[in-house]
C-alpha positions as CSV (number, residue, x, y, z in Angstrom):
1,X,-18.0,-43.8,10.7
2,X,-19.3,-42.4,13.7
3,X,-20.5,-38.6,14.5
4,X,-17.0,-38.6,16.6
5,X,-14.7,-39.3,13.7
6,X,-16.5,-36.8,11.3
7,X,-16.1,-34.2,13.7
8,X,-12.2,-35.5,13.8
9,X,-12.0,-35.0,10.2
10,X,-13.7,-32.2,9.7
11,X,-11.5,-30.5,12.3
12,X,-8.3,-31.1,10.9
13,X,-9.6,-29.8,7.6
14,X,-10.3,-26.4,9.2
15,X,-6.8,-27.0,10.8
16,X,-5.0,-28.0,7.3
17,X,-6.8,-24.5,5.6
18,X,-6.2,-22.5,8.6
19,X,-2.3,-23.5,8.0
20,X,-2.7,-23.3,4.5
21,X,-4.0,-19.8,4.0
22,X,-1.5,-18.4,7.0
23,X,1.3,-20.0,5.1
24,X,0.3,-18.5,1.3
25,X,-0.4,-15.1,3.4
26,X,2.6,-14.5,4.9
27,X,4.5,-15.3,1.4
28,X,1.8,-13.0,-0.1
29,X,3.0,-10.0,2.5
30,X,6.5,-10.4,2.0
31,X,6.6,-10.5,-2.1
32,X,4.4,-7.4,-1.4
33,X,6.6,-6.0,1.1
34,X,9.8,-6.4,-0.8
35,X,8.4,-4.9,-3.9
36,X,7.6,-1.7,-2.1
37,X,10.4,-0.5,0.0
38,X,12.2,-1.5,-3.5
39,X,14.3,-4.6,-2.5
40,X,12.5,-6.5,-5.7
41,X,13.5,-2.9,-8.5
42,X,11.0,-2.0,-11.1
43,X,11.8,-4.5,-14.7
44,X,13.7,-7.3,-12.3
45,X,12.6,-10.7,-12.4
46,X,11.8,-13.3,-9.8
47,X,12.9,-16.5,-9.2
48,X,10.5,-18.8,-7.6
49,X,13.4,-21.7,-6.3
50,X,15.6,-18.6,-4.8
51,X,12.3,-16.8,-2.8
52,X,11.5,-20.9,-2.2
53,X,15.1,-21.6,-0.5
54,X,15.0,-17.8,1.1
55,X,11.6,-18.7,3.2
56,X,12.2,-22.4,2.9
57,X,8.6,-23.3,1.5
58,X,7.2,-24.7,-1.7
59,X,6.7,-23.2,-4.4
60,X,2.9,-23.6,-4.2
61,X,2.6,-20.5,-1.9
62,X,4.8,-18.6,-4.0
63,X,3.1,-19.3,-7.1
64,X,-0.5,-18.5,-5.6
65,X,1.2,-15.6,-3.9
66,X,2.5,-14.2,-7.4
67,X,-0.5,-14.7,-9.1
68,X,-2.1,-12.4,-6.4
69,X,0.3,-9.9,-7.0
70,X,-0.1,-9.8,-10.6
71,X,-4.3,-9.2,-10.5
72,X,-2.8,-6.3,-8.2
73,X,-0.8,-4.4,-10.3
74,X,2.8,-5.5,-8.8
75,X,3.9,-8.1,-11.3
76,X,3.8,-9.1,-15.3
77,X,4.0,-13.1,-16.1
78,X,5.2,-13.8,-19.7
79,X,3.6,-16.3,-21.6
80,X,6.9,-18.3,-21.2
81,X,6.4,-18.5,-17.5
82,X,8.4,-15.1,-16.6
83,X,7.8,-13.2,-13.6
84,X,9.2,-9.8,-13.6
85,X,8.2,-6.6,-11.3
86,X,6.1,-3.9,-13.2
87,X,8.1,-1.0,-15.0
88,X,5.1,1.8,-14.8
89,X,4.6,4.1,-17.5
90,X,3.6,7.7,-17.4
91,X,-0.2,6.6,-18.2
92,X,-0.1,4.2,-15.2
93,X,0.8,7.1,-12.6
94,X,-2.1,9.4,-14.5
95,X,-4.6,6.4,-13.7
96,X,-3.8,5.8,-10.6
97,X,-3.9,9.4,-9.3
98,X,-6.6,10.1,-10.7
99,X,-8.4,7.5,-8.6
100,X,-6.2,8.6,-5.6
101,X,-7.5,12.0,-5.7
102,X,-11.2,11.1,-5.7
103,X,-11.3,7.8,-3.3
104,X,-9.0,8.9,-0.9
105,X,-10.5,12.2,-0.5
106,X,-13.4,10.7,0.3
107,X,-12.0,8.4,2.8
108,X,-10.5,11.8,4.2
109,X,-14.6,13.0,4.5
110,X,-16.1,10.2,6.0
111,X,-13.1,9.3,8.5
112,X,-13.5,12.8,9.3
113,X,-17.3,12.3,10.6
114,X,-16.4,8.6,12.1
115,X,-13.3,8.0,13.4
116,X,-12.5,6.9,16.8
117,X,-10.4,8.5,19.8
118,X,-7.8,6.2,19.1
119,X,-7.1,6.4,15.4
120,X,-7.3,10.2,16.6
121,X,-4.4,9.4,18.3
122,X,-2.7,6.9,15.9
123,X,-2.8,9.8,12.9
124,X,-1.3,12.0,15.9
125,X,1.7,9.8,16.2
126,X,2.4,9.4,12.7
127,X,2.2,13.3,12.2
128,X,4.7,13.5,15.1
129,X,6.7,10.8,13.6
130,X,7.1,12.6,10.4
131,X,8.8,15.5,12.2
132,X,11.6,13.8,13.5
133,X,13.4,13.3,11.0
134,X,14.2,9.7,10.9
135,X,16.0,7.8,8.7
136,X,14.6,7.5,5.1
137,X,13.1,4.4,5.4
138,X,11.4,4.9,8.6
139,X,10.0,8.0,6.9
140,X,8.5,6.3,3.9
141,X,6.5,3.7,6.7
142,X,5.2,6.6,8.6
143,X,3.9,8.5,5.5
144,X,1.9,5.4,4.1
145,X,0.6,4.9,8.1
146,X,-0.9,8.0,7.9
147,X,-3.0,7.2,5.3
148,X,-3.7,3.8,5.9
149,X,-5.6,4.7,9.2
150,X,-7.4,7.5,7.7
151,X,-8.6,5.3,5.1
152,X,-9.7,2.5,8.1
153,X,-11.1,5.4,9.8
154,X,-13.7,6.2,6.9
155,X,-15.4,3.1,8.0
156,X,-16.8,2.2,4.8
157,X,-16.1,-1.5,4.1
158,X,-16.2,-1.0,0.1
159,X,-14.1,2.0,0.3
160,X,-11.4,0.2,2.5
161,X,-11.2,-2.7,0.0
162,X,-10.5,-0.5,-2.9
163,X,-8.1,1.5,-1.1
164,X,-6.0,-1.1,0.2
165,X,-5.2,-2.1,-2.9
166,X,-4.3,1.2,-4.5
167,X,-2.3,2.0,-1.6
168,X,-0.1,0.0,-2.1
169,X,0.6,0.5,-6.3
170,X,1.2,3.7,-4.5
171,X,4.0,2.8,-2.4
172,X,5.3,1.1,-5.1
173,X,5.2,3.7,-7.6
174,X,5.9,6.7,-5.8
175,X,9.3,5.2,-5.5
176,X,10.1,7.2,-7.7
177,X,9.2,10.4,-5.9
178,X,11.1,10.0,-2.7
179,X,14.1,8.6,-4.5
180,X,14.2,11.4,-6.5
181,X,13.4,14.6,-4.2
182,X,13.6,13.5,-0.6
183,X,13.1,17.8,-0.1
184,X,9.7,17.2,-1.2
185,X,8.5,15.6,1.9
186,X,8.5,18.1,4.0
187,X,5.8,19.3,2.2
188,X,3.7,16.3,1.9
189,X,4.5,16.3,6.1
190,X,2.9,19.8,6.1
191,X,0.0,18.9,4.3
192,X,-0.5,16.0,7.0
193,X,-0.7,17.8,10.0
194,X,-3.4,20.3,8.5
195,X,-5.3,16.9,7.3
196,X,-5.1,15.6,11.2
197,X,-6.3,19.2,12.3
198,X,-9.7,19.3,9.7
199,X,-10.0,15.3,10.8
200,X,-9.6,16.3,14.8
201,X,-12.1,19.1,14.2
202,X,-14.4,16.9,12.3
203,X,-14.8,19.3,9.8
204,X,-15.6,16.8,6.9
205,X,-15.5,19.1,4.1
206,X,-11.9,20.3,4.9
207,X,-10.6,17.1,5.2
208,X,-12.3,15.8,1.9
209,X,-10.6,19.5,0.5
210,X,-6.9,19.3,2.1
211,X,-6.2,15.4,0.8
212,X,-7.2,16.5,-2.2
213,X,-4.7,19.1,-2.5
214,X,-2.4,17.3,-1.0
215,X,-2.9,14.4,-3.5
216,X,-2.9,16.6,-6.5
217,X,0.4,18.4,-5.7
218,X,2.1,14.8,-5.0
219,X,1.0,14.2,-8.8
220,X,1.8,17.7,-10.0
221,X,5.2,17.6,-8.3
222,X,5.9,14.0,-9.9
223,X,5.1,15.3,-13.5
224,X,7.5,18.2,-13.4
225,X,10.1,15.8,-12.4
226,X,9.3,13.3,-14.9
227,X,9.5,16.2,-17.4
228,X,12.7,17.4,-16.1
229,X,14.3,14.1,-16.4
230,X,17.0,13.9,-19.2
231,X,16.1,11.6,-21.7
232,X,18.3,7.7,-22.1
């Protein structure tokens, strides 16, 4: 075999992976995706040949997809093979704020002291967005924008990774939240703009100090609803 057939080979290899990883990533984003504006509910289980005949692709993908998912948080597999969509429990919220409110607000320091003109600009829009009053939907994407770009703005690499996962089991669980007391997000819009303002200013420490509020009362709010709630 000659140096012009190994290239050959070795190029559609890197062509076949390339393929490969687009095709399991884009089933990957869309199980996500699904899961957190609610399509897939809370307890409901997955079929693999129905999401295979929906996006017309094996069920390889799906299966590597799913697995994925379930290292993140977004799905339980049964011993019998069963995929269902996780039901959390109170403990599971408490967990996961209480990472929230330390990681994020941390994110909220550092993007403070390091972010660029134009995620300046990007947190802008979304603050802007959130005062329009759009439709429900449309209002959930805006609020998780918002924090996505302040967490890319921190610049920290490590931080980011960690993040992105716990953002969205966020968007996922706090579900719940919205669903329940849509009143309550004018508030969390409120909270937003005076984040943007600390972060414009580069004033580090009040950044850091206002996501931290604003994460606790999310928590606080959800608690008093949970406790509220009538039991069966």
């Amino acid at each position: 075999m000659n140096d012009t057939n190994v290239y050959c080979i070795q190029e559609v290899i890197v062509i076949v992976n390339i393929v490969k990883k687009t095709l399991k990533s884009q089933v990957y984003d869309y199980l996500r995706e699904q899961i957190i504006i609610g399509k897939f509910k809370p307890g409901e289980r997955l079929i693999e040949e129905k999401i295979g005949e929906e996006l017309n692709v094996s069920r390889s993908p799906i299966r590597e997809s799913i697995r994925m998912l379930e290292k993140e948080g977004f799905l339980n597999l049964s011993k019998t093979g069963g995929v269902t969509v996780v039901e959390p429990s109170l403990t599971d919220y408490q967990y996961l704020y209480e990472c929230r409110i330390e990681m994020e607000s941390l994110a909220a320091y550092y993007a403070a002291l390091r972010r660029t003109d134009e995620q300046l600009l990007l947190m802008k829009k979304e603050v802007e967005n959130t005062v329009l009053h759009k439709e429900k939907q449309d209002e959930k994407r805006v609020t998780v924008a918002f924090h996505d770009i302040i967490i890319e703005a921190s610049a920290n690499p490590f931080l980011i990774s960690m993040l992105r996962t716990l953002r969205g089991v966020n968007s996922f669980y706090r579900e719940v939240i919205v669903d329940k007391d849509p009143k309550y997000k004018k508030t969390a819009f409120v909270d937003h703009e005076q984040i943007w303002e600390a972060i414009a200013e580069q004033n580090a420490e009040a950044a850091k100090e206002l996501m931290k509020k604003h994460i606790e009362r999310d928590f606080t709010h959800f608690m008093n609803l949970y406790r509220e709630e009538p039991e069966g």
